[in-house]
C-alpha positions as CSV (number, residue, x, y, z in Angstrom):
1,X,-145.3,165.3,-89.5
2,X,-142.3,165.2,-92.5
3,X,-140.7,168.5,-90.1
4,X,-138.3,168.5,-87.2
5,X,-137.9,171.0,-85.7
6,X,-135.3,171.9,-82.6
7,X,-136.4,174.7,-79.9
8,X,-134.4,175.7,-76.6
9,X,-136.5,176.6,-73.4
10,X,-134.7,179.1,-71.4
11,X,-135.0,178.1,-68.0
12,X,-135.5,181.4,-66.1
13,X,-139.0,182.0,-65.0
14,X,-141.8,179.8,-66.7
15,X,-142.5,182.4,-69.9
16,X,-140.2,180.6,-72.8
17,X,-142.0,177.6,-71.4
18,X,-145.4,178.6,-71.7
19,X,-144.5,180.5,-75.0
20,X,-143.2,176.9,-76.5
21,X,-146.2,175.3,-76.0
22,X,-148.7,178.0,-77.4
23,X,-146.6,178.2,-80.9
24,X,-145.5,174.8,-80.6
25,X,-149.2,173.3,-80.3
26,X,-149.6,175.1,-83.7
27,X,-147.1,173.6,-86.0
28,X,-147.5,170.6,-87.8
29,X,-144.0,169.4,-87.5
30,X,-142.4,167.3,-84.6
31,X,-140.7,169.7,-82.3
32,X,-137.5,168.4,-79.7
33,X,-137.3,170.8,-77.1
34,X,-134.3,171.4,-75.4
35,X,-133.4,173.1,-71.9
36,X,-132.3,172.7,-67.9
37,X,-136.2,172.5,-66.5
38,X,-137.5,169.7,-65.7
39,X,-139.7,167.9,-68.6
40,X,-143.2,169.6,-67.8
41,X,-146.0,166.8,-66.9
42,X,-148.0,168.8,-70.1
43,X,-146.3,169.1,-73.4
44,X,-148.2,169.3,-77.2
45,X,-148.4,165.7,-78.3
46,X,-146.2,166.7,-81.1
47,X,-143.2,167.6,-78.4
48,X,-140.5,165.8,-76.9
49,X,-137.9,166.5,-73.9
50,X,-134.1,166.6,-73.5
51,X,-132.8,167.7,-70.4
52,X,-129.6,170.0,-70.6
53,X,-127.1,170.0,-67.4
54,X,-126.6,173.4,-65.7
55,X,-124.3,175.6,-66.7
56,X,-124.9,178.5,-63.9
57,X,-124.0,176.4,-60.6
58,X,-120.6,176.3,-59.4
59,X,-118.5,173.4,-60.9
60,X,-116.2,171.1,-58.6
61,X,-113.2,171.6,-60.8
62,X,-113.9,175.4,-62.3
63,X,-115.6,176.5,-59.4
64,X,-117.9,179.7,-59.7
65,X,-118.6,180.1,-63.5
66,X,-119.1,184.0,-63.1
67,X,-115.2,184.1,-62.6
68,X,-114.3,182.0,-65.7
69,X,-114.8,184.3,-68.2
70,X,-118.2,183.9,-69.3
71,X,-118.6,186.4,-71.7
72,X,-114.9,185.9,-73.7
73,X,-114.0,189.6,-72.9
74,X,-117.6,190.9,-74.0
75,X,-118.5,188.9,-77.2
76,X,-120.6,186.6,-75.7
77,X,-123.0,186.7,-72.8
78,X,-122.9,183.3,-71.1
79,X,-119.9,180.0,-72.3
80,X,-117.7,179.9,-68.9
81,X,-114.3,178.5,-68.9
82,X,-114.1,175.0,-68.2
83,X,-117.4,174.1,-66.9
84,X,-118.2,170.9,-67.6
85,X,-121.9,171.5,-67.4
86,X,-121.6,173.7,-70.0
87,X,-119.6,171.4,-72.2
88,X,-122.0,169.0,-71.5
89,X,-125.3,171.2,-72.8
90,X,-123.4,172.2,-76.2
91,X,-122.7,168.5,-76.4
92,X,-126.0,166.7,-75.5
93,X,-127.4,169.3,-78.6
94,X,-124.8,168.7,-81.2
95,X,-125.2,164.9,-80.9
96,X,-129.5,165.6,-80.9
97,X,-128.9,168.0,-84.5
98,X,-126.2,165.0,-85.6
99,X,-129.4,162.6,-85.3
100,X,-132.3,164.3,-85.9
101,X,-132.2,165.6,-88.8
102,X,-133.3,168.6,-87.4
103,X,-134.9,171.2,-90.4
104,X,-134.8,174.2,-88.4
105,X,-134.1,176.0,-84.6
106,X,-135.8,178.1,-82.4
107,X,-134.2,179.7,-79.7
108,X,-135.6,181.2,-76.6
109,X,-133.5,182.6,-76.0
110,X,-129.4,182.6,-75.5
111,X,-126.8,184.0,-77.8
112,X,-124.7,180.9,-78.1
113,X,-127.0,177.9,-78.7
114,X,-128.2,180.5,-82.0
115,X,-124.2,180.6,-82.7
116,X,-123.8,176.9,-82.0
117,X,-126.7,175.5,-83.7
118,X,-126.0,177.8,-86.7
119,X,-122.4,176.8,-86.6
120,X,-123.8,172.9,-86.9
121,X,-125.5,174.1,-89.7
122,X,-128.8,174.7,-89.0
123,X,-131.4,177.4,-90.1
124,X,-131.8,179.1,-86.6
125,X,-135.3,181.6,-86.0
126,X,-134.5,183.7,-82.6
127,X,-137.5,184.9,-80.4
128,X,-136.3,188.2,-79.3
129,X,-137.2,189.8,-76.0
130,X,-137.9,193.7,-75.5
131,X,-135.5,196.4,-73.8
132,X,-132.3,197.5,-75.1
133,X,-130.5,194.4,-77.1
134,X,-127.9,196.8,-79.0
135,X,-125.1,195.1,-77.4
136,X,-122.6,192.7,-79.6
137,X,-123.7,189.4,-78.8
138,X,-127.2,190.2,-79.5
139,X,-126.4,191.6,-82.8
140,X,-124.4,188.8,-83.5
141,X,-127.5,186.4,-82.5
142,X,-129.5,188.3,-84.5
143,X,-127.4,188.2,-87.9
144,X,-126.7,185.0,-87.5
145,X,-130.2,184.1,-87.5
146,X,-132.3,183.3,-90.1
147,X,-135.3,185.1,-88.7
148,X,-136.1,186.7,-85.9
149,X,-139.7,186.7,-84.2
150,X,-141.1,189.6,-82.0
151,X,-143.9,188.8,-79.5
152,X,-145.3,191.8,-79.9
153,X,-147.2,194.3,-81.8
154,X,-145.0,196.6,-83.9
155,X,-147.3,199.8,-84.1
156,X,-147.1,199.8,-80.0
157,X,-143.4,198.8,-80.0
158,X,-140.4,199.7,-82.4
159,X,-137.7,199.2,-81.1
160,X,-134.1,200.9,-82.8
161,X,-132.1,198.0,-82.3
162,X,-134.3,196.0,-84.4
163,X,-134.6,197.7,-87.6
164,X,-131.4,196.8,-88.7
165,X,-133.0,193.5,-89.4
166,X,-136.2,194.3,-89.8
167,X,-136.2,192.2,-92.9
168,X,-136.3,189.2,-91.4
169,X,-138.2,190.1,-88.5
170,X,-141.9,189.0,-87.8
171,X,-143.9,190.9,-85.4
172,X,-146.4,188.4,-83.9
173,X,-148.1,190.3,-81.4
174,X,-148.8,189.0,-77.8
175,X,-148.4,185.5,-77.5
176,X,-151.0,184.6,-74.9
177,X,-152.1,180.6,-73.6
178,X,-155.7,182.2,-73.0
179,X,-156.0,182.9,-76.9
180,X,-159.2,181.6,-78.0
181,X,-160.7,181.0,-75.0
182,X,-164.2,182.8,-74.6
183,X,-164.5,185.7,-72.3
184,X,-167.6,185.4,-70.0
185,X,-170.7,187.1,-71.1
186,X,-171.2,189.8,-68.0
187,X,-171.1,187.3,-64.5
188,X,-170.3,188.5,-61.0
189,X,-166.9,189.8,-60.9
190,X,-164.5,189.2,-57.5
191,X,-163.8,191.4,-54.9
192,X,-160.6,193.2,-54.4
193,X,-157.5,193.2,-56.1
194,X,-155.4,190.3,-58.1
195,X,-151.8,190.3,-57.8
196,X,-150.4,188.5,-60.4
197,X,-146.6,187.8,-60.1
198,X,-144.3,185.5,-61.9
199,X,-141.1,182.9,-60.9
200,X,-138.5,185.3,-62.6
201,X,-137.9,187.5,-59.2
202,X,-139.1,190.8,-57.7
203,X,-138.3,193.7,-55.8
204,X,-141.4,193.4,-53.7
205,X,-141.7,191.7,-50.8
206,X,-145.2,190.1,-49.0
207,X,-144.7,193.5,-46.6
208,X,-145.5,196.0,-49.7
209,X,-148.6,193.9,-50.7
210,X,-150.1,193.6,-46.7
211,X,-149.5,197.7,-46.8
212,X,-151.1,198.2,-50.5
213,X,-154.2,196.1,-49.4
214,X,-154.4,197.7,-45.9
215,X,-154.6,201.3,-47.4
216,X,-156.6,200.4,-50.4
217,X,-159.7,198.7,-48.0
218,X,-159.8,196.0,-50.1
219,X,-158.8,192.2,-50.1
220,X,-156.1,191.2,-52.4
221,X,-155.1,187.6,-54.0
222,X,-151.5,186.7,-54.9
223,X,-150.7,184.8,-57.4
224,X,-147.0,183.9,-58.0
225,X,-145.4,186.8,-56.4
226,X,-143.9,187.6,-52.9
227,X,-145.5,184.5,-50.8
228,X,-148.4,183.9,-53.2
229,X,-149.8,180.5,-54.2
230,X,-149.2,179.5,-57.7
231,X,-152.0,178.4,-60.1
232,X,-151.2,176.9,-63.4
233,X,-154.1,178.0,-65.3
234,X,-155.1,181.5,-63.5
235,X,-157.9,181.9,-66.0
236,X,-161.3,182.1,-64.1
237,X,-159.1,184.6,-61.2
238,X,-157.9,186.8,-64.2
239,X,-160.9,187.1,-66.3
240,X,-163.1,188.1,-62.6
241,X,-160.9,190.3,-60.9
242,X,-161.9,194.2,-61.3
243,X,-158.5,195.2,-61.4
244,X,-155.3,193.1,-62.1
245,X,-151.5,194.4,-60.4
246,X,-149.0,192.9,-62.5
247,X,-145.7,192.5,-63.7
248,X,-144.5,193.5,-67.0
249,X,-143.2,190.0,-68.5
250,X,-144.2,189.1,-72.0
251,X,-146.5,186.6,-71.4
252,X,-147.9,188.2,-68.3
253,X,-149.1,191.7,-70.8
254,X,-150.5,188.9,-73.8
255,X,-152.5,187.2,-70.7
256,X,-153.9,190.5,-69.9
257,X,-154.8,191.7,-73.4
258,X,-156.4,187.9,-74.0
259,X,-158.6,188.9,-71.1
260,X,-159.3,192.7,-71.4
261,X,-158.2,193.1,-68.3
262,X,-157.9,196.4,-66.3
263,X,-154.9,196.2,-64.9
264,X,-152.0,198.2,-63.2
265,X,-148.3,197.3,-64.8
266,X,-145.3,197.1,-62.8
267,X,-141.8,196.3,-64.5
268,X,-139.6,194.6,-62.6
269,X,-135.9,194.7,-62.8
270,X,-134.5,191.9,-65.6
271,X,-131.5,192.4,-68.0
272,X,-131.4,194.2,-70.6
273,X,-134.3,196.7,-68.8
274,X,-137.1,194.2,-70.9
275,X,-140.1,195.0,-68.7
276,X,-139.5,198.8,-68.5
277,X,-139.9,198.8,-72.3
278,X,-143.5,197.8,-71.5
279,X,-143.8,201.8,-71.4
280,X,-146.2,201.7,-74.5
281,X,-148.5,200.0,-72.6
282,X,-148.5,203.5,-71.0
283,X,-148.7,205.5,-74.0
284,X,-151.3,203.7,-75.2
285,X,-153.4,203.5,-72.9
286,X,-154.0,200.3,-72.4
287,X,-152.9,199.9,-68.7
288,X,-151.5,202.5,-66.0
289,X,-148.2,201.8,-65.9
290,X,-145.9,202.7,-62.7
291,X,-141.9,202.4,-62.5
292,X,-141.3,201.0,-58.9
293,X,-144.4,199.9,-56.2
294,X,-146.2,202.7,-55.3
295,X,-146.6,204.1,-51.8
296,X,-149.9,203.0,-49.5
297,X,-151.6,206.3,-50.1
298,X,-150.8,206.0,-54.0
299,X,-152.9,203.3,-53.9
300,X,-156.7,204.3,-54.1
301,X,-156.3,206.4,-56.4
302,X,-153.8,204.1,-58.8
303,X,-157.1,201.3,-58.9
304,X,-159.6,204.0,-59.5
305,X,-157.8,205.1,-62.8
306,X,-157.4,201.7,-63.7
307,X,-161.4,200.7,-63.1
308,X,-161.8,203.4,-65.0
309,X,-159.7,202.3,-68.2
310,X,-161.5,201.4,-71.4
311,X,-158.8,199.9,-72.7
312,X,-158.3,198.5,-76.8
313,X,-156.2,195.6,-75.8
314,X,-157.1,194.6,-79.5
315,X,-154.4,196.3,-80.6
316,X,-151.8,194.3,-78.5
317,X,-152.5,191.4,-81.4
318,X,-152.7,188.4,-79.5
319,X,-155.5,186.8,-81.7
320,X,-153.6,184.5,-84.1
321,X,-150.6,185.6,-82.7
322,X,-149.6,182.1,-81.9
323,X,-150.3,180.2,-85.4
324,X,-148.1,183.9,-86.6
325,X,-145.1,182.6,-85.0
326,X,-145.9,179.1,-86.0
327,X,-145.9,180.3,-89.5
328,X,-143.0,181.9,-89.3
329,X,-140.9,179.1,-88.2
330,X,-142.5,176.5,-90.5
331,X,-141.6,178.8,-93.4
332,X,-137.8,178.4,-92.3
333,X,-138.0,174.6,-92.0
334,X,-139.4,174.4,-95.5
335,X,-136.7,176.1,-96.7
């Protein structure tokens, strides 16, 4: 492993996490990983793990970073005034690129570790993230950057902010930790409904689910969610649930094209509006699709379309997606 390569870990929700080690477990190269989450107790052998300080928690001496300025009057989105935590992160990664070596950097995601890395001199490749990114710091990201990976496929998702540099953009398709694994042949599938949720927030509470369930007659698992347990690997609940309810995260819609599930999307609110661009799931039919929780007497009738989906979740491109990306980014450390 002649390569070293950097890669920040944004540390809201678990999906940049999950998305490091899929691509990451498919380069040949020796990746240090940078963010404020814990090191995980599974990395790729190939990994290591330096732990950034917080830079979103109030600060003893510059108190609330929200009111110092964070975005220096709209050009950036997140490098508060005087927070030492913040001074710390930039710090603890200039002096890792100072003795590393480091060939390239992916970032996933934030504006200003692309800047800053790039301004250490540094090729930089920047995962991007769906909804509307037309704003100035993400242009400025994405010029800076040498290239720029989409998770998704482009035929189901084109998005007008991106074709200014579409040159340099790959378009994966859905990275997904089940790739590769073998669907069951046939086997008894589990009753009622699967909820699954993710860590990055929701605007439904354990109430809406009890209601759903109650006028749906069936019996629903949470996972992740509003009060639901959290399983690691949800494999064997996704691949035998008749119908999946979930979110509309990146990682969530590649999990449910690696299993060909039937499934009912739900964007949640995030910035930027990334889930609700998950609308071509709608047009294409490869999920029913809903803007906010439906009603209790939605219900019934929501599952039954979705049972009856026969949807061509081939075209959501998560097989080889993964070793895509990786090919991507080893292409800019060989440069």
């Amino acid at each position: 492993m002649s390569r070293r390569i950097g890669w920040y870990v944004h540390h809201q929700g678990l999906g940049h996490l999950v998305r490091m080690r899929a691509i990451a477990g498919e380069l040949d190269a020796r990746v240090v990983c940078f963010s404020s989450l814990a090191e995980p107790a599974e990395l790729p052998p190939n990994c290591t793990w330096i732990r950034l300080p917080r830079d979103d928690e109030p600060d003893p001496v510059s108190g609330d970073p929200a009111h110092s300025d964070p975005t220096a009057g709209g050009l950036l989105h997140w490098a508060p005034i005087g927070h030492r935590g913040h001074r710390h992160r930039l710090g603890a990664i200039a002096e890792a690129v100072a003795g590393e070596g480091l060939d390239a950097f992916v970032v996933d995601v934030s504006v200003e570790v692309t800047l800053f890395v790039r301004l250490l001199g540094i090729r930089t490749i920047v995962l991007a993230q769906p909804g509307d990114r037309s704003d100035a710091p993400h242009r400025l990201a994405f010029d800076a950057a040498e290239r720029i990976v989409a998770p998704w496929p482009e035929e189901l998702l084109r998005p007008a902010w991106l074709q200014p540099v579409r040159h340099k953009t790959v378009f994966t398709g859905g990275i997904s930790r089940f790739e590769g694994r073998a669907l069951p042949d046939g086997g008894e599938r589990a009753a009622g409904v699967l909820l699954l949720g993710g860590r990055g927030g929701q605007e439904v509470s354990e109430a809406d689910v009890r209601a759903a369930a109650a006028a749906s007659g069936g019996k629903w698992r949470i996972l992740g969610g509003p009060s639901g347990e959290w399983a690691d690997d949800p494999w064997r609940e996704l691949v035998t649930a008749p119908v999946v309810v979930s979110w509309a995260g990146q990682n969530a819609v590649a999990d449910l094209a690696a299993v060909d599930a039937r499934a009912i999307v739900i964007p949640q609110p995030r910035p930027f509006d990334e889930q609700r661009a998950t609308a071509a799931l709608r047009g294409a039919g490869l999920a029913v699709v809903v803007d906010g929780w439906p009603e209790p007497p939605d219900w019934p009738g929501l599952l039954a379309r979705a049972s009856a989906l026969s949807p061509d979740w081939g075209r959501w491109r998560t097989a080889g997606a993964a070793r895509r990306a990786a090919d991507a980014v080893a292409a800019v450390a060989r440069a």
